[in-house]
N, C-alpha and C positions, 0 to 999 in steps of 0.2 A: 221273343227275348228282348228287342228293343224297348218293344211296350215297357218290358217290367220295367227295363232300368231306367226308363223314363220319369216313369212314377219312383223308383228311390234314387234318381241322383235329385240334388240337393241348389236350382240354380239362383243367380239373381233374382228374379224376378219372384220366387220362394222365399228370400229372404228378405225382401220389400214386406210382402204378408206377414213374414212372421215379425216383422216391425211394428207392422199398422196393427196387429194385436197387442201387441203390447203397451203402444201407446193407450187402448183403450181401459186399461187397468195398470193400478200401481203393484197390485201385488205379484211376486215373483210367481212365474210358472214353471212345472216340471218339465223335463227333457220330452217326457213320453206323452206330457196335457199336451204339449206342441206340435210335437209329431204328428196326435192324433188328427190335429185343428188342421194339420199341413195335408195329410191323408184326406181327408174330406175334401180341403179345396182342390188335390191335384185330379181327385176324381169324380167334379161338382159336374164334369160334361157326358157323364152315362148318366146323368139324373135329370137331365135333362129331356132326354125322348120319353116319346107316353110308354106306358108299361099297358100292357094288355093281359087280364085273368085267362087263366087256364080254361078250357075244356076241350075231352077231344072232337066234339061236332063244331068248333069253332076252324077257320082257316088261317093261318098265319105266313107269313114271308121271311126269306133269308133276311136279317139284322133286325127282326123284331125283337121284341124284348118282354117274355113272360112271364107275370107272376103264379107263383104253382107252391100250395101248402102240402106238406108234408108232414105224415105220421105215421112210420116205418121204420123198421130196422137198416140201416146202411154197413156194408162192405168197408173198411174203411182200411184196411191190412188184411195179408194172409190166414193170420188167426184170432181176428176182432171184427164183431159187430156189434157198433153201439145205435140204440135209440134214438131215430132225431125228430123232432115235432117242434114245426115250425114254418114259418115261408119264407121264400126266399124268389132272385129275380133270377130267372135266366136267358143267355141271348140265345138265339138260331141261327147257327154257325151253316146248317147245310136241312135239305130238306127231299127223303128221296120216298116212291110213291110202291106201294107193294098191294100189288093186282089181288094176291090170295087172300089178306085181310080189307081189301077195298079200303083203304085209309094211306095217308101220308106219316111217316115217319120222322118225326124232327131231330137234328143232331143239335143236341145245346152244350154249352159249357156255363160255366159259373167263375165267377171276377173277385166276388167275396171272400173272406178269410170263416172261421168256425171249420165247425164238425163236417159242415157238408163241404165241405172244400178239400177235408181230407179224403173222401168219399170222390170226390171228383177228381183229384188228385191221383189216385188209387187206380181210378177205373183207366185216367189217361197212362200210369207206367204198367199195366195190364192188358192195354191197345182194345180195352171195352170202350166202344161208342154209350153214350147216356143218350136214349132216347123217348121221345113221348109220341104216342098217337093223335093223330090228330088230324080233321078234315073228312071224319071216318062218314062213309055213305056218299062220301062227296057231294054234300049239298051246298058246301060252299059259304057257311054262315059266315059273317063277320062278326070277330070277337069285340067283350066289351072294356072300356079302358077302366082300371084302376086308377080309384081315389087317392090322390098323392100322399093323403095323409097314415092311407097305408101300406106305405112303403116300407118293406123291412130294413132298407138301405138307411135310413137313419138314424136306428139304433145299433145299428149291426159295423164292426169295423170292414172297410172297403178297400181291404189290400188282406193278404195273406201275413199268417203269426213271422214266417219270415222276412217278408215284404218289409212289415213293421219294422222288423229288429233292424236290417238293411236300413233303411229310412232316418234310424233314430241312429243310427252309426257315421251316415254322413249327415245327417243336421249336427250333431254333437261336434265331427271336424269343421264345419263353414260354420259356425256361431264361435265357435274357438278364436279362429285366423280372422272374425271381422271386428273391430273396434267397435262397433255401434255395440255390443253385447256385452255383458258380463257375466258371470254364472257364481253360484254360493252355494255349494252341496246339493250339486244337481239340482239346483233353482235360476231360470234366467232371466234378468231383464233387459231395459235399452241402459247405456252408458249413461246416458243424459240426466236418466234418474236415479242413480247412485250418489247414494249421501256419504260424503265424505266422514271417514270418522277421523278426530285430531289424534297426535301422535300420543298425546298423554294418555286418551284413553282408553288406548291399544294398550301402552305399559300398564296401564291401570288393573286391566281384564286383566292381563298375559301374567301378573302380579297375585290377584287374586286367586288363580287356578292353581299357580305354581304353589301361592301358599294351602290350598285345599288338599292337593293330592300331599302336601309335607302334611297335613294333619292328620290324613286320614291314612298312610303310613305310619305313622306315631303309635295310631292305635292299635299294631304289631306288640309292641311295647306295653306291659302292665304298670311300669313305675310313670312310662310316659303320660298314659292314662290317666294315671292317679296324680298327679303334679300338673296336668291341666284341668281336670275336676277342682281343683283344689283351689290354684288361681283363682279361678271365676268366682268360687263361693269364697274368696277375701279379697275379692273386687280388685284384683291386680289382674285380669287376665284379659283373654280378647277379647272377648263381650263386653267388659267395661271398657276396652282400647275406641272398638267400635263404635259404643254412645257416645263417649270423649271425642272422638272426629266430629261425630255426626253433628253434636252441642256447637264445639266449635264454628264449623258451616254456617250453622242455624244463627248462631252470635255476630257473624259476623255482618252476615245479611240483613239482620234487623240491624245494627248501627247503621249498614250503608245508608239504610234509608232514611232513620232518623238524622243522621249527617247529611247527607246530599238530598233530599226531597226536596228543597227549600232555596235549592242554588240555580240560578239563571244563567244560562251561559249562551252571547250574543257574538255572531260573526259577521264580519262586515268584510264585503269584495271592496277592494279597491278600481279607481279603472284602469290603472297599469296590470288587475290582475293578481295585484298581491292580497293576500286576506289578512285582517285584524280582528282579535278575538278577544272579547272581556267577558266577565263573570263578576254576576253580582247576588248577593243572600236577601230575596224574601223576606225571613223569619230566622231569626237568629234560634238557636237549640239551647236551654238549660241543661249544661251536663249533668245536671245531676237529675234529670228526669227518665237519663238514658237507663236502661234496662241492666242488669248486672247479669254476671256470665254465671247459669247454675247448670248440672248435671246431674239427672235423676240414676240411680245405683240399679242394675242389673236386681230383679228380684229372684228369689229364690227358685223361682218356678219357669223365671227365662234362664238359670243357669241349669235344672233339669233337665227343659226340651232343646238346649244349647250344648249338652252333653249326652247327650245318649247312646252316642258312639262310643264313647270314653267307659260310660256304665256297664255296657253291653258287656265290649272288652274286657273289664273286671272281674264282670261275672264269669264269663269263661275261662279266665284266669284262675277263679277262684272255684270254681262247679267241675274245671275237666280236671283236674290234678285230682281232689278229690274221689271222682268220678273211677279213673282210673286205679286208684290207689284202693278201693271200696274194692271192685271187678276181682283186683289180685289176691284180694282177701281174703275173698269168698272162694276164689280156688288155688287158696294154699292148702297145702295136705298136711295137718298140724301130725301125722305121722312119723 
């Protein structure tokens, strides 16, 4: 029981690593990408001992650690057996010797999460020992080690489905309570690389939305509908409002630059410290070279795919009344 909670509490020195990841990328990670990465390092030191292939004429010892494939039916509840095909590692917890089959009998458990965990799981609230033969004829073979690279252990999650949750419930409290973190719908990074957004274009957005959801409440409304349809195709409405901002912007940036491109501006420290600052013009500008302010008119076909909520609206406005008025017509009883 300590083990477990070893592996899901959540300490400093946890939270170091889930730093140094993050510093290695800018982009935000999920709660559960973390966790995962957290699971892996807190159980990088069972991957460490050699793992040893199964067979039963081979010998093995208490704390070895065997790989053994599977493709069988497993026990996994009172009234479920599911198929599992697959390999998996297990240790050898105990190891006892039975005269009548001339072979050793291993006691192993499994540290993994999946199908066969629930299988294991099972056999341990059942008080069934899982074991393998093995050392059969006693000749004492030494087994052969497994290529690391076929390890199931690293594609496979290395804590239980609960474990996990455990896990991702205290990382989610210690990323919360430390400064160095921030999070953004379930997305975390470090503090340090949080871009500030300015206050305007918080109201900017918060302005925007507030006006999307008033429009697309409007289109409750059939007159409302039809009086913002209408706007737009006689260039009084928000489409045209929109261009007009954006014309704006655009105007005003080209002046800056035909005005100021041309200006020099020198600062000079003094030695008490104090600074002095002049500005001098280049190239002087012909105003009348400067650009004049125009605004191209919403065309027909940007106030169509500009409306179609508005259209839509109409139509059902106009197709259910109808609709239903036909329905009752057809079963009046002119009797």
């Amino acid at each position: 029981m300590d083990k477990d909670n070893n592996l899901t509490q959540v300490t400093e020195e946890n939270l170091a690593y889930v730093e140094k990841e993050l510093e290695q990328t800018s982009r935000p990670l999920t709660l559960a990408e973390i966790a995962q990465k957290l699971a892996f390092q807190k159980t990088a030191n069972q991957r460490v001992q050699d793992v040893l292939k199964y067979d039963p004429a081979w010998k093995y010892e208490i704390g070895d650690q065997i790989y053994r494939e599977y493709d069988e039916a497993l026990t996994v509840s009172s009234k479920t057996v599911e198929h599992f095909k697959g390999a998996v590692v297990l240790k050898v917890l105990n190891k006892l010797y039975y005269k009548d089959f001339q072979c050793e009998m291993l006691e192993v458990d499994y540290t993994g999460g999946g199908l066969f965990r629930k299988y294991i799981d099972y056999m341990k609230k059942t008080k069934t020992q899982v074991l393998l033969p093995s050392n059969c004829e006693g000749k004492g073979l030494a087994p052969e080690k497994m290529d690391s690279a076929e390890d199931p252990r690293l594609s496979e999650l290395p804590m239980t489905d609960r474990d996990m949750k455990t896990l991702e419930k205290n990382l989610h409290a210690s990323l919360s309570k430390s400064a160095r973190f921030f999070s953004w719908n379930d997305h975390w990074q470090l503090s340090k690389n949080q871009v500030a957004i300015p206050e305007e274009k918080i109201k900017a957005i918060e302005k925007h939305i507030q006006e999307t959801i008033a429009g697309n409440l409007s289109l409750i409304s059939p007159s409302a509908a039809f009086t913002r349809f209408l706007t737009d195709v006689c260039g009084t409405g928000e489409i045209d409002k929109a261009k007009y901002l954006e014309a704006v912007k655009i105007h005003q940036q080209t002046l800056d630059r035909a005005l100021f491109s041309h200006v020099n501006k020198t600062t000079v420290i003094m030695p008490g410290g104090s600074t002095a600052s002049a500005s001098s013009i280049g190239e002087l500008t012909d105003l009348k070279t400067l650009p004049s302010f125009s605004i191209r008119k919403a065309s027909l076909s940007e106030v169509v795919v500009g409306n179609l909520g508005s259209l839509v609206s109409l139509a059902l406005w106009l197709i259910a009344p109808f609709a239903a008025a036909y329905v009752r017509f057809l079963k009046y009883d002119v009797r």
